[in-house]
Each structure stands twice: as structure tokens, then as C-alpha cells.
Z-matrix of the N, CA and C atoms (Angstrom, degrees):
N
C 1 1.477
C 2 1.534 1 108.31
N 3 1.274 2 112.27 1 120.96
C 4 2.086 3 116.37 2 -176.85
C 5 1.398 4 86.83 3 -77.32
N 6 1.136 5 92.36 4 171.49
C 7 1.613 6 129.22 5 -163.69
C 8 1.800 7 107.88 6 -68.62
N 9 1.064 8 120.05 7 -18.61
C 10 1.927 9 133.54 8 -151.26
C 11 1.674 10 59.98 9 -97.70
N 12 1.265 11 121.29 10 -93.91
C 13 1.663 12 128.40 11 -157.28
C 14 1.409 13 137.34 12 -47.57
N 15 1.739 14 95.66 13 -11.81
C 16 1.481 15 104.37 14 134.26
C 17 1.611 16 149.80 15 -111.77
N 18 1.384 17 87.02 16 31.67
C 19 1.732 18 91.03 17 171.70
C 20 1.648 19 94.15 18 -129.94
N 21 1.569 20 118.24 19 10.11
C 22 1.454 21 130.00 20 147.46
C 23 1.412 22 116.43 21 -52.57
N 24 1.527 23 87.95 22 -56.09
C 25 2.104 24 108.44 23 -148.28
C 26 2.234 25 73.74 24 -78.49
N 27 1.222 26 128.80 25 -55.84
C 28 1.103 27 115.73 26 -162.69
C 29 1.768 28 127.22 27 -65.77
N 30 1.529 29 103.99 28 -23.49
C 31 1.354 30 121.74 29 157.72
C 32 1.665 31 113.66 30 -61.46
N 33 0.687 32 96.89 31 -42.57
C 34 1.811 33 110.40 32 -164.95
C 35 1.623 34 90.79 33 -63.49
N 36 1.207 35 112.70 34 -59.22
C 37 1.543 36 117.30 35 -173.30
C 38 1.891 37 125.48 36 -67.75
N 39 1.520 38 98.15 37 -25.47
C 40 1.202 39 116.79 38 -176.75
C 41 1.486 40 100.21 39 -55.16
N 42 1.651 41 107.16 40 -72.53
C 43 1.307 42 131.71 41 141.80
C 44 1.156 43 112.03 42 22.00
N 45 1.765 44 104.87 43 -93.24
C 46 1.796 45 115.90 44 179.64
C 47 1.325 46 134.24 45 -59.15
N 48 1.711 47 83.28 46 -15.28
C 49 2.015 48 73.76 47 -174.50
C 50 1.449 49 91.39 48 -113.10
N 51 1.307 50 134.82 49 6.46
C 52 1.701 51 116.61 50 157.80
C 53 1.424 52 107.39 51 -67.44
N 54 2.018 53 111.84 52 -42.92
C 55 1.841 54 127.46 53 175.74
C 56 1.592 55 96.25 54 -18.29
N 57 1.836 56 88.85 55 -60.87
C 58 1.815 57 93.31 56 -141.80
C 59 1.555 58 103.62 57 -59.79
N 60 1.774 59 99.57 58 -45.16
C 61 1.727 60 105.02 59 -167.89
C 62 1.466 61 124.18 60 -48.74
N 63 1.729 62 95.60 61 -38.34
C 64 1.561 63 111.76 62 174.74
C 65 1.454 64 122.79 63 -34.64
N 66 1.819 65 95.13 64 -64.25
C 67 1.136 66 137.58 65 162.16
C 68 1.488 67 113.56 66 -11.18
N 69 1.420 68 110.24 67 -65.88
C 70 1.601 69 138.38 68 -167.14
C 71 1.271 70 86.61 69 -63.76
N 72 1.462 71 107.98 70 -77.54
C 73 1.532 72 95.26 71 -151.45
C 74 1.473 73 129.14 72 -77.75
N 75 1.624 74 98.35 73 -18.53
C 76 1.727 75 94.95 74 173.59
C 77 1.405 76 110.19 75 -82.48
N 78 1.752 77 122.93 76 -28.76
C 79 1.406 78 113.78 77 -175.09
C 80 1.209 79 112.04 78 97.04
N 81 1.019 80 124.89 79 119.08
C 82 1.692 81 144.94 80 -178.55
C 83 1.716 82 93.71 81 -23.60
N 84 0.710 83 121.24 82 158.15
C 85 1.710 84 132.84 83 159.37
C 86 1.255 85 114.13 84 48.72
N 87 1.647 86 121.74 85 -6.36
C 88 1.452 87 107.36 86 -171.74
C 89 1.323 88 93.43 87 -116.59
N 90 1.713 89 104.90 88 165.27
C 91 1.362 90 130.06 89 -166.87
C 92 1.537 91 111.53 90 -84.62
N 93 1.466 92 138.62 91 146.56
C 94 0.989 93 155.75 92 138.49
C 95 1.554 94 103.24 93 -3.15
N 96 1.955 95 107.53 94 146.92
C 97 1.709 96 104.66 95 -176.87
C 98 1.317 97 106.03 96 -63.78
N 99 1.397 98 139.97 97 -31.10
C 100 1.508 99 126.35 98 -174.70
C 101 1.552 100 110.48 99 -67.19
N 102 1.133 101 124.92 100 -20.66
C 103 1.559 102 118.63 101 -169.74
C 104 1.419 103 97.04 102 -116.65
N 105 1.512 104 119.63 103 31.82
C 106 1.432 105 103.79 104 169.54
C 107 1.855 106 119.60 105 -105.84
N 108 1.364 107 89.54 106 5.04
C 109 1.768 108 89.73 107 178.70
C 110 1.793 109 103.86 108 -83.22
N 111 0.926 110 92.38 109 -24.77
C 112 1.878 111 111.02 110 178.89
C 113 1.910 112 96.02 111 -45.41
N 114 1.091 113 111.01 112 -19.63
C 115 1.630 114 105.88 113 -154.81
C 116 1.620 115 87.34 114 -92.59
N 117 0.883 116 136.82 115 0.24
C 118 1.486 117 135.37 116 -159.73
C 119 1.624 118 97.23 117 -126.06
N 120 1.032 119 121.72 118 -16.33
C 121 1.466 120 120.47 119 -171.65
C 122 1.574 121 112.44 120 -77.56
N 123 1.025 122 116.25 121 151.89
C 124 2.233 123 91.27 122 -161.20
C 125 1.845 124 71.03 123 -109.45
N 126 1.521 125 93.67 124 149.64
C 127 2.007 126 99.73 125 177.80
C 128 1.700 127 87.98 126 -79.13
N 129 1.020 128 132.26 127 72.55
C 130 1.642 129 118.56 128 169.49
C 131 1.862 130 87.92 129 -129.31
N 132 1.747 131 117.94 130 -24.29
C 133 1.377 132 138.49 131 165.46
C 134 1.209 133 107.61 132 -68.28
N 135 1.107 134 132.68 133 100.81
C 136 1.378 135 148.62 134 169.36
C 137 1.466 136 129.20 135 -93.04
N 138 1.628 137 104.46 136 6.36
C 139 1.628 138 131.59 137 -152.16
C 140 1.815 139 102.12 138 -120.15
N 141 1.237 140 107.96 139 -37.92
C 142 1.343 141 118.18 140 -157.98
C 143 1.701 142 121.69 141 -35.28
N 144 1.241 143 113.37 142 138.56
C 145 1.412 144 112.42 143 166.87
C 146 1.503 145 127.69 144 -109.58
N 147 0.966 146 106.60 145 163.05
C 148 1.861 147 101.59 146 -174.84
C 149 1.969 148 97.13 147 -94.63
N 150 1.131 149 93.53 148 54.27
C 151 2.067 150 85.47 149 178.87
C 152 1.455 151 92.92 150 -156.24
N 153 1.253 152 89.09 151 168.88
C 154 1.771 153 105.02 152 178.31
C 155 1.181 154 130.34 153 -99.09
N 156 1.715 155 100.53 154 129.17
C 157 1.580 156 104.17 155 -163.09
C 158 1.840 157 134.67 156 -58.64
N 159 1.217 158 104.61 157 134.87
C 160 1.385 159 92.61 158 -166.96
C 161 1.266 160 129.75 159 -61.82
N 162 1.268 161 134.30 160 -25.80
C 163 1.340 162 139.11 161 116.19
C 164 1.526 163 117.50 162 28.72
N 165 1.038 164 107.73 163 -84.12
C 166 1.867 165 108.22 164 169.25
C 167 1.317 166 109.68 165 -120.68
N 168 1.974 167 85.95 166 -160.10
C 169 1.949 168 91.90 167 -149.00
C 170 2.265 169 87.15 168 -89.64
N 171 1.408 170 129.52 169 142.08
C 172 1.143 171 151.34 170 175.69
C 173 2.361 172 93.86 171 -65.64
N 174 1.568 173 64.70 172 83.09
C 175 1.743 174 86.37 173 171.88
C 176 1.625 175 94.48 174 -79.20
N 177 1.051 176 126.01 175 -53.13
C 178 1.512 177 109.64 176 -169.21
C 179 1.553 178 114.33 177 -136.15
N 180 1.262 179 112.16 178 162.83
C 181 1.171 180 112.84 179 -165.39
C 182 1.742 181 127.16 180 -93.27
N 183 1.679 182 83.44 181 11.21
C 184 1.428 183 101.18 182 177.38
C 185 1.686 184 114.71 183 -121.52
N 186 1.188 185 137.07 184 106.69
C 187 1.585 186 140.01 185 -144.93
C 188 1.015 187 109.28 186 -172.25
N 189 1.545 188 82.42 187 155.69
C 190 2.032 189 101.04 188 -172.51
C 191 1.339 190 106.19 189 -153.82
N 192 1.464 191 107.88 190 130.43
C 193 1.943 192 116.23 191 152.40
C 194 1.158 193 110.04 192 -125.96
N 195 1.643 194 87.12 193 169.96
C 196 1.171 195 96.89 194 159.79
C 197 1.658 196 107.34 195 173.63
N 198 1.551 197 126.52 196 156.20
C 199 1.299 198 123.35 197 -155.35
C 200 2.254 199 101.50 198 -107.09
N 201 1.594 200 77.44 199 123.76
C 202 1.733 201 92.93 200 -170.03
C 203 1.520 202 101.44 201 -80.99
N 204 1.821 203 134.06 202 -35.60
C 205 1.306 204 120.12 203 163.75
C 206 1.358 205 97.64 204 -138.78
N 207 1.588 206 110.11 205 -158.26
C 208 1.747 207 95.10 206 -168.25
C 209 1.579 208 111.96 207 -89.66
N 210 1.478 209 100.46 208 6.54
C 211 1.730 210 98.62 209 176.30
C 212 1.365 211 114.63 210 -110.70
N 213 1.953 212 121.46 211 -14.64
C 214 1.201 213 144.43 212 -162.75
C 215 1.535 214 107.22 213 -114.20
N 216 1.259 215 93.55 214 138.42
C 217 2.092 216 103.33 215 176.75
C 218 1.582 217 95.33 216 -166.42
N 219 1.011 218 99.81 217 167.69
C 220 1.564 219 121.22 218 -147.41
C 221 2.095 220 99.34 219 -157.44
N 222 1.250 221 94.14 220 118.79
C 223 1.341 222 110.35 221 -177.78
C 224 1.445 223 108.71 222 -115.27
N 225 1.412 224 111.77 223 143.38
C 226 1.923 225 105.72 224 173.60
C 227 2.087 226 82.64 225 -149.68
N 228 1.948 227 80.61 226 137.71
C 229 1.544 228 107.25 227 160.07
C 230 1.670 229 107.04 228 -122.88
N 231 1.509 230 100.97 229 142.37
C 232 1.294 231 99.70 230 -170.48
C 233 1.892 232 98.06 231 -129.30
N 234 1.634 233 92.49 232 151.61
C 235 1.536 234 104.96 233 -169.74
C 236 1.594 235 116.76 234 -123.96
N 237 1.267 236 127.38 235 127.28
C 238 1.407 237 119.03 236 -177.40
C 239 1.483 238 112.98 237 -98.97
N 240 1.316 239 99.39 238 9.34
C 241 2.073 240 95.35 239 -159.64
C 242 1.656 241 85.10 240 -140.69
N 243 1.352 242 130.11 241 129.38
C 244 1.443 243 150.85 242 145.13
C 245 1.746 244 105.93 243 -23.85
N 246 1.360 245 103.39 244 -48.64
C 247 1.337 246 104.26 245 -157.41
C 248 1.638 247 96.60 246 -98.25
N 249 0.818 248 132.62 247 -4.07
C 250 1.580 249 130.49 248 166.46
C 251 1.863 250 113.37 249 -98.73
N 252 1.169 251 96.54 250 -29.47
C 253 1.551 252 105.31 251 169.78
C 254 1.544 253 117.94 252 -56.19
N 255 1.696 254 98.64 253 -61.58
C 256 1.499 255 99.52 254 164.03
C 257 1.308 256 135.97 255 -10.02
N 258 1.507 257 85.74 256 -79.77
C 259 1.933 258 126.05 257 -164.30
C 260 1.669 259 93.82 258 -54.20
N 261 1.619 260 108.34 259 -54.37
C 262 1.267 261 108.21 260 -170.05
C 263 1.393 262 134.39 261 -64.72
N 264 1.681 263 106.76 262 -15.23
C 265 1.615 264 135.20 263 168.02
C 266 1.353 265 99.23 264 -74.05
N 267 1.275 266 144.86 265 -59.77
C 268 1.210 267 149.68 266 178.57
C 269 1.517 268 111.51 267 -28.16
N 270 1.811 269 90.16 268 -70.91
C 271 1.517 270 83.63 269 -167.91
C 272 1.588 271 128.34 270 -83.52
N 273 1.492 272 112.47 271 8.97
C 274 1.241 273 142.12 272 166.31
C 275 1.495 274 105.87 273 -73.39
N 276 1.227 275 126.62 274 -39.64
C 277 1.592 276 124.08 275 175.81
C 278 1.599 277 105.18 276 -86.48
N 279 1.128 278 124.62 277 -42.37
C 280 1.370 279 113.60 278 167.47
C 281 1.829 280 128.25 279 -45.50
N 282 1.447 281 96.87 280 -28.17
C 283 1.765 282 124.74 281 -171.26
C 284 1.560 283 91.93 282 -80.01
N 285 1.506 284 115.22 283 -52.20
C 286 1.367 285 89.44 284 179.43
C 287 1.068 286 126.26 285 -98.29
N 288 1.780 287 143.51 286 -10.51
C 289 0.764 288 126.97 287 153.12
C 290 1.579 289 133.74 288 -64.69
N 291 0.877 290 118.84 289 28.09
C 292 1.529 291 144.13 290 -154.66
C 293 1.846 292 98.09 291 -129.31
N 294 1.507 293 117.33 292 -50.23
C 295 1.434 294 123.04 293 -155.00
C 296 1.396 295 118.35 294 -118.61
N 297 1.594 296 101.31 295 -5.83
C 298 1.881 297 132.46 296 -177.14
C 299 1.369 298 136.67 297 -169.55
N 300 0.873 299 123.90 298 151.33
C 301 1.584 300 121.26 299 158.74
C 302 1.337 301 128.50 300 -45.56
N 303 1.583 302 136.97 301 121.98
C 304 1.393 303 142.45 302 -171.64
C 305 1.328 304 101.95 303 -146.44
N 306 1.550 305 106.31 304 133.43
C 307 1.267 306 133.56 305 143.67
C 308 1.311 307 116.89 306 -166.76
N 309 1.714 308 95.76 307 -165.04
C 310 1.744 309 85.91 308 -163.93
C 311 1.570 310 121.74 309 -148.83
N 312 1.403 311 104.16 310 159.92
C 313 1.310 312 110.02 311 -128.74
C 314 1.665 313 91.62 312 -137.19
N 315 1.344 314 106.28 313 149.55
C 316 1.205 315 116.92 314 179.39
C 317 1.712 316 119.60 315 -89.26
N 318 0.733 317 143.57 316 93.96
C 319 1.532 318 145.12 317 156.67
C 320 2.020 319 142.38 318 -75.17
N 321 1.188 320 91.60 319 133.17
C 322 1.853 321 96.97 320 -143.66
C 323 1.404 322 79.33 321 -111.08
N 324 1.456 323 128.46 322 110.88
C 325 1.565 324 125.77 323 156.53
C 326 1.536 325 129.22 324 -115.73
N 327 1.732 326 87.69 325 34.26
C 328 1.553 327 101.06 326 170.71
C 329 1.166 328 129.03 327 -39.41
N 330 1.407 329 122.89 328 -47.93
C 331 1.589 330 147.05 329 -143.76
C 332 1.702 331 78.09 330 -97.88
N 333 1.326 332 139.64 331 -61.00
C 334 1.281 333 128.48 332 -138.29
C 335 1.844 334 93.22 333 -94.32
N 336 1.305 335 112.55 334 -38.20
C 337 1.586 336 124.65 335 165.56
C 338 1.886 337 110.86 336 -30.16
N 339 1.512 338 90.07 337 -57.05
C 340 1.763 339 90.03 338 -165.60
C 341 1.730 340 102.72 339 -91.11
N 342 1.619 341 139.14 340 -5.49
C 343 0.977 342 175.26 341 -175.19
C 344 2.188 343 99.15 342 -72.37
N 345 1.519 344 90.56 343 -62.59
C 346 1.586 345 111.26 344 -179.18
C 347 2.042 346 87.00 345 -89.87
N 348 0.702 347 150.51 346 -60.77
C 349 1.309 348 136.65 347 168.37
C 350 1.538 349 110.13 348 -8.98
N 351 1.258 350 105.77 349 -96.75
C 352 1.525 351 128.74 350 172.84
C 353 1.319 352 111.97 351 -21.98
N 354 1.640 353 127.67 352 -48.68
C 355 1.440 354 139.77 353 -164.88
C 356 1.499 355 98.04 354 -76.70
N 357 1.582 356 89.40 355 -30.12
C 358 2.180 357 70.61 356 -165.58
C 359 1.655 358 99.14 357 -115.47
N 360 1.280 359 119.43 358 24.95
C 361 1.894 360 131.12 359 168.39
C 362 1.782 361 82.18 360 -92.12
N 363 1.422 362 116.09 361 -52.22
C 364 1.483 363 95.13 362 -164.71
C 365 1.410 364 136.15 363 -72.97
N 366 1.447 365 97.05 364 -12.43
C 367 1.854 366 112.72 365 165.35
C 368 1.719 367 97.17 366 -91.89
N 369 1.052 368 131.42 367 30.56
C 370 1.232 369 128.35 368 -154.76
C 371 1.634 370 146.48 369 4.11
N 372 1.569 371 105.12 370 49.57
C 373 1.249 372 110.76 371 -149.37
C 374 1.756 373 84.29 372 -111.01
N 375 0.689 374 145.24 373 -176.63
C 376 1.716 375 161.33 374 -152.98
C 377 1.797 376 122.67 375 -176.64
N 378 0.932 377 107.24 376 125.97
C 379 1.920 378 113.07 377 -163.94
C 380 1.433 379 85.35 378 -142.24
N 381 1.025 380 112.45 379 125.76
C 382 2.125 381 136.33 380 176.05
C 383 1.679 382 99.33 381 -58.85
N 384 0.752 383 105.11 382 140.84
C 385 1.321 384 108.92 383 174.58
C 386 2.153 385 116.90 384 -149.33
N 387 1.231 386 98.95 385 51.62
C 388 1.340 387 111.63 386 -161.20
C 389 1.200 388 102.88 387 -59.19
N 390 1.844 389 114.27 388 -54.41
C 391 1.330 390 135.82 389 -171.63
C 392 1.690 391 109.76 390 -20.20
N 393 1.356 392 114.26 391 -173.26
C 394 1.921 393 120.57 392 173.70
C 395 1.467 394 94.40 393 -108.15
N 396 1.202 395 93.77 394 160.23
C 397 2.004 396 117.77 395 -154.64
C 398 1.186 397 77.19 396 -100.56
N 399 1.427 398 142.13 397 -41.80
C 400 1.699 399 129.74 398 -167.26
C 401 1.326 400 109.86 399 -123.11
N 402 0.999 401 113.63 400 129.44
C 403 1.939 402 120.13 401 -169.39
C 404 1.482 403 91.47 402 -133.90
N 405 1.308 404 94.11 403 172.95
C 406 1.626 405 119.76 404 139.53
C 407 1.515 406 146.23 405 -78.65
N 408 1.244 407 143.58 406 93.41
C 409 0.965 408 148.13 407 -150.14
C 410 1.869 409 114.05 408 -112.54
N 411 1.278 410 129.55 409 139.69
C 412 1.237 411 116.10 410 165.41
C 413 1.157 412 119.92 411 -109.08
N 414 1.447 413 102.45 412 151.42
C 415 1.615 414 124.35 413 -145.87
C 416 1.318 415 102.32 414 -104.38
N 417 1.530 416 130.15 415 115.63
C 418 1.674 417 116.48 416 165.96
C 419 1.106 418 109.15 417 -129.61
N 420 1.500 419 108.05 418 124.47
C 421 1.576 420 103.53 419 155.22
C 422 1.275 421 110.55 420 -118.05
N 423 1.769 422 109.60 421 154.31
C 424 1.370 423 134.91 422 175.61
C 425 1.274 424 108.56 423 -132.27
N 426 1.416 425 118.23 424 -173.74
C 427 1.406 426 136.70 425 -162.50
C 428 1.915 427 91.42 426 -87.26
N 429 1.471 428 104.73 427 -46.46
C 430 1.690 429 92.17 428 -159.12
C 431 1.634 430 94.37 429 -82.00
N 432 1.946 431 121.65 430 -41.23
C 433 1.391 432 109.31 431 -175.83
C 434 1.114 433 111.07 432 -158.79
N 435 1.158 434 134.66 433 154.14
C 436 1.754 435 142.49 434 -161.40
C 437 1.456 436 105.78 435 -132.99
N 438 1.322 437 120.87 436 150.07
C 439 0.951 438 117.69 437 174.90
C 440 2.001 439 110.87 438 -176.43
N 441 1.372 440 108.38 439 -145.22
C 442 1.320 441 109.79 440 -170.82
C 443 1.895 442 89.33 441 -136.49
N 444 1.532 443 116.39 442 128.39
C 445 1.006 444 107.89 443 140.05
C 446 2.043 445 133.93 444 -112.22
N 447 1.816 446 107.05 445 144.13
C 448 1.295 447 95.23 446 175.27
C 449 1.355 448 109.59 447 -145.27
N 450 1.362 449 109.80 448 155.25
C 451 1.432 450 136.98 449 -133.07
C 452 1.523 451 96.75 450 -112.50
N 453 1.404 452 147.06 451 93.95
C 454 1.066 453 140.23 452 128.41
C 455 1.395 454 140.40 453 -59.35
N 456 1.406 455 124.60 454 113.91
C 457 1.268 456 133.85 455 165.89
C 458 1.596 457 128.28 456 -107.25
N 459 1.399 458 91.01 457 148.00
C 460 1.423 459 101.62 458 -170.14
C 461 1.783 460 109.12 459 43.87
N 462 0.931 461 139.57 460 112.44
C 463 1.662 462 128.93 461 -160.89
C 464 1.406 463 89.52 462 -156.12
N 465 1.578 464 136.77 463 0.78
C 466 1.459 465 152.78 464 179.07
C 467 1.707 466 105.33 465 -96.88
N 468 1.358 467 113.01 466 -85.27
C 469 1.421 468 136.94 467 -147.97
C 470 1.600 469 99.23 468 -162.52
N 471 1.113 470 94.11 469 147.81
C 472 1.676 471 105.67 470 -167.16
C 473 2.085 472 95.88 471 -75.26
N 474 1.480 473 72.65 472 -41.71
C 475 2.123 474 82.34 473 -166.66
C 476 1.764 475 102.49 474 -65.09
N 477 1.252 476 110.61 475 -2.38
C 478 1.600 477 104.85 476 -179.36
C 479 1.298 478 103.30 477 -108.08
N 480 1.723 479 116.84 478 147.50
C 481 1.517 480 121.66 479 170.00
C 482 1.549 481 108.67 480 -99.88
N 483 1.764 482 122.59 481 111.42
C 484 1.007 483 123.74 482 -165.56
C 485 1.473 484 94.11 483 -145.22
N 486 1.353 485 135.06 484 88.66
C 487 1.114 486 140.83 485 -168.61
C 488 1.943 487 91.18 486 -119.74
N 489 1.775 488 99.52 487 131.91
C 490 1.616 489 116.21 488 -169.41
C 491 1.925 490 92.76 489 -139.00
N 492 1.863 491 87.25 490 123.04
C 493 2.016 492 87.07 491 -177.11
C 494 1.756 493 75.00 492 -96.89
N 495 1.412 494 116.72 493 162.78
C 496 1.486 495 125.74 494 -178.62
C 497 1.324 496 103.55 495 -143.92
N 498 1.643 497 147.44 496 130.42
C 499 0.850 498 149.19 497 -142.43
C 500 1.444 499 92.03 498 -146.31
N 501 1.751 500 114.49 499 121.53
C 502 1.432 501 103.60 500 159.17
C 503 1.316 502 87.79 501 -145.58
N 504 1.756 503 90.55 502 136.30
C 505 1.565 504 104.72 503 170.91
C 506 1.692 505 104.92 504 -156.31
N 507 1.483 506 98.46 505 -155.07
C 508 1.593 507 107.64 506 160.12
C 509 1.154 508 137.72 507 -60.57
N 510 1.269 509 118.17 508 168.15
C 511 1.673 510 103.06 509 155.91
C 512 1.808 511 124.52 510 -119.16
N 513 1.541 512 89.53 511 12.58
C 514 1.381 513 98.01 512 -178.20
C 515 1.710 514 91.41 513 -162.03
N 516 1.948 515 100.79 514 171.64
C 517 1.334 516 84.01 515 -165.89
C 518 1.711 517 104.60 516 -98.48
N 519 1.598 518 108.19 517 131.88
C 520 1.536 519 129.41 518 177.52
C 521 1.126 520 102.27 519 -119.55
N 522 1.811 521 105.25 520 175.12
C 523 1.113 522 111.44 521 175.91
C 524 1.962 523 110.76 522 -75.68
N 525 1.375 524 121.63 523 118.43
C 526 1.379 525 112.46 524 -172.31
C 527 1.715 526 103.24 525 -61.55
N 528 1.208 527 122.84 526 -51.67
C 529 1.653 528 124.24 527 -178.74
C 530 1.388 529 79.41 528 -21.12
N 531 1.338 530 129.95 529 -116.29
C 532 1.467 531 153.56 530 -161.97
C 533 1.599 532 96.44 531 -4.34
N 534 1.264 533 114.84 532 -73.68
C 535 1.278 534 102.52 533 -158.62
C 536 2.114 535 128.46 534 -88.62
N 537 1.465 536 80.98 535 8.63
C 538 1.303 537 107.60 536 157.81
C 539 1.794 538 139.71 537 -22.54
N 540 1.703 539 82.14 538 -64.09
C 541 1.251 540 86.06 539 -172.81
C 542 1.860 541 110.80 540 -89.29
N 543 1.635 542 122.77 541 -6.00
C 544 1.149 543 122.51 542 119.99
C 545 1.185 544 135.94 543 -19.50
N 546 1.356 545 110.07 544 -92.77
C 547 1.802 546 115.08 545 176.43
C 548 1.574 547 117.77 546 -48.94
N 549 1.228 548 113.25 547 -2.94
C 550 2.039 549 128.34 548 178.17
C 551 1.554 550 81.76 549 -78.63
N 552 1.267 551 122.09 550 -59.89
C 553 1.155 552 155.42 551 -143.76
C 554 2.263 553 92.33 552 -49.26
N 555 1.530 554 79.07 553 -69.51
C 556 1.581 555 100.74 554 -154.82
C 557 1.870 556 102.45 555 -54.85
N 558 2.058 557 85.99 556 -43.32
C 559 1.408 558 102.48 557 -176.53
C 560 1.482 559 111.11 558 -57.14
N 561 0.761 560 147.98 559 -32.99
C 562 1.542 561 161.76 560 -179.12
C 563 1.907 562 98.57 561 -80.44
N 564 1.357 563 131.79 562 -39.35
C 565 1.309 564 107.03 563 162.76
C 566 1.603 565 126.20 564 -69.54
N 567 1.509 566 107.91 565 -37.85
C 568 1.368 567 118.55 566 -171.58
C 569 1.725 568 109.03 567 -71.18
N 570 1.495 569 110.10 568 -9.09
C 571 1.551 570 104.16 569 -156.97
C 572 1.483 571 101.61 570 -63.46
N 573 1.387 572 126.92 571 157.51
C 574 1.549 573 130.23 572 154.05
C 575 1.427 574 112.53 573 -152.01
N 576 1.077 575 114.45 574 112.15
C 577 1.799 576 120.14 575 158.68
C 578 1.777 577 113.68 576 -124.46
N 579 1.519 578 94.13 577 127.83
C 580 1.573 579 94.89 578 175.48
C 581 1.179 580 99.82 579 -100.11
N 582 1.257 581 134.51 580 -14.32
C 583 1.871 582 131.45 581 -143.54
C 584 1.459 583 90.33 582 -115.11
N 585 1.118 584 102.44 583 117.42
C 586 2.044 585 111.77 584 163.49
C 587 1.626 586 101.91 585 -55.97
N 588 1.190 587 150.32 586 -23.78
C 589 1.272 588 141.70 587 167.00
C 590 0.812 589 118.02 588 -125.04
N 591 1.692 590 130.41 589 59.16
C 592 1.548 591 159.90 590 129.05
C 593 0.945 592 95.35 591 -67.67
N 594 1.688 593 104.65 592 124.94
C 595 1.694 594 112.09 593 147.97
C 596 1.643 595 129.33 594 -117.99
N 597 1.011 596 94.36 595 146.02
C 598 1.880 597 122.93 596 -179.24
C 599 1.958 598 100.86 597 -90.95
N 600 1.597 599 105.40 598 100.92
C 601 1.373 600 116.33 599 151.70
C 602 1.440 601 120.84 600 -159.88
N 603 1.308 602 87.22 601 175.80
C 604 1.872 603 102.63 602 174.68
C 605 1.449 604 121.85 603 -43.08
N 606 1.009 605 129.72 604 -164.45
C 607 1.203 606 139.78 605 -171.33
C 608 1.637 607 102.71 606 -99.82
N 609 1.300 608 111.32 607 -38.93
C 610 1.609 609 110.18 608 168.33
C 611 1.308 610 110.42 609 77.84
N 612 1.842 611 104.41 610 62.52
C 613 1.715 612 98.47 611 -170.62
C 614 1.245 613 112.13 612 -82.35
């Protein structure tokens, strides 16, 4: 074998076993950590950006907004590591208890869950929805925007660390009651759980 046909056979292989590793860690069908906040964005957002909303402090370096009506927007940070997820919840509850009112509150999006069911059986498209219809969610309001944040984990595969904080609120300050049953609304398009032991909660201050 000349020399060209073995830095062929060694390219070729280099090749396959980065394929496979890739493979491993991103997971059959899913996208790279920068394009994974995208998965949380409901397509009803036609606005969205790949950066972090100005709104709060840039917990992670992987993020997305974007505004669902002209009073509603919806933010997602996404985490690949347990131990950066943490840290980054932390100092996100410090930010708002620091800049607003927080606590937390239970939310039931049964009605809007099977509602978004129906809408997307009739274009016949299908989105998992294993997760619980009623969680815990934390509640912030401020002067510039209020809203609900909730915390999906693992929502892929149990063996993968894919932790997504999701933010839907205002964009200015309203009464949140009012626009509530909106943001039920949005939350119920954006939802996704494939994993029977994925969980849906608050921030858990």
C-alpha cells in the first residue's frame, strides 16, 4: 500500500470515529448545543433570535427569543452540563429576587395541552408530550416584565443532560392575571417531553 493510500485509509477512519462520537453526544436527530434553545421556541414566533434576551442577566451561552404577540415573548437558555445548569439557576434567582417579586405557583395547562393536541393532529404533525399538564412554575413580576418561568429536564433521554430554563412573560409591565391565560397559551405550544422521567418545574428558589 503507497503512502497517498494510507493517509486515505487513515482520513477515512478519522472521519468515522469523530461520525460515531458526534453521534453519542449530540444524539441521533438532534441539533448541536447552539441550536438547541431553538427547540423551545413555539413556530407561532416568527421573530426569534439566537442571543440572549435583554431582560436578564446571559446565564448561558446558548439562547433564544423572541416576541409571540406585541405584549408576549418567550425566552429559552439551554444547558449541556448539570454543573453549569446549577450555578446558572442560582444566579438567576439571586437576579430576581434582587430586581422583583418571586414565588411560586402552580400552573394547569391541561385545557390548552389537549387544545394544541387537536391543532397539530389536524395538520397531522405530532409533538410528545409525556411531561405533567400541572407543575410548578415561578412567578416574577417587575416593573419592565412579568411572567412565568419553567424548567425542563432531561425532555430527550434520561442518559442525556439537557436541562432548558423557558421564560414566558411580558414585555412591559401589565397586569400578568390578564395576560395569563395567553402565556398558558404559548406554554402549551412550546411544550416538549419525549422521556417518561423528564421533569417540568420552577426554578426552585
Amino acid at each position: 500500500m503507497n503512502k497517498k493510500a494510507i493517509l486515505l485509509v487513515l482520513f477515512i477512519t478519522t472521519v468515522g470515529v469523530w461520525f460515531i462520537l458526534d453521534s453519542i453526544t449530540i444524539g441521533p436527530g438532534l441539533p448541536p448545543s447552539e441550536s438547541m434553545p431553538d427547540w423551545y421556541v413555539s413556530k407561532s414566533i416568527t421573530d426569534s433570535k439566537q442571543e440572549c434576551t435583554p431582560f436578564f442577566p446571559k446565564i448561558s451561552k446558548f439562547c433564544s427569543y423572541g416576541n409571540y404577540t406585541r405584549r408576549t415573548m418567550l425566552a429559552v437558555w439551554y444547558f449541556d452540563d448539570d454543573k453549569k445548569f446549577l450555578q446558572s439557576k442560582n444566579e438567576l434567582n439571586e437576579y430576581l429576587s434582587e430586581h422583583g417579586k418571586v414565588s411560586t405557583v402552580q400552573l394547569d395547562i391541561s385545557e390548552e395541552i389537549n387544545e394544541e393536541i387537536k391543532r397539530l393532529e389536524s395538520k397531522n404533525v405530532w409533538q410528545p408530550t409525556l411531561g405533567p399538564k400541572r407543575f410548578d412554575a415561578t412567578k416574577y413580576e417587575s416593573e419592565i416584565t412579568s411572567g412565568y418561568f419553567v424548567v425542563y429536564k432531561t425532555p430527550f433521554l434520561e442518559s442525556r443532560e439537557d436541562y432548558f430554563i423557558v421564560y414566558y412573560g411580558t414585555r412591559e409591565s401589565v397586569n400578568l392575571s390578564e395576560q395569563t391565560p395567553v402565556l398558558k397559551k404559548l406554554i402549551a405550544k412550546s411544550y416538549y417531553m419525549a422521556n417518561e422521567d423528564g421533569t417540568v418545574e420552577g426554578l426552585k428558589i
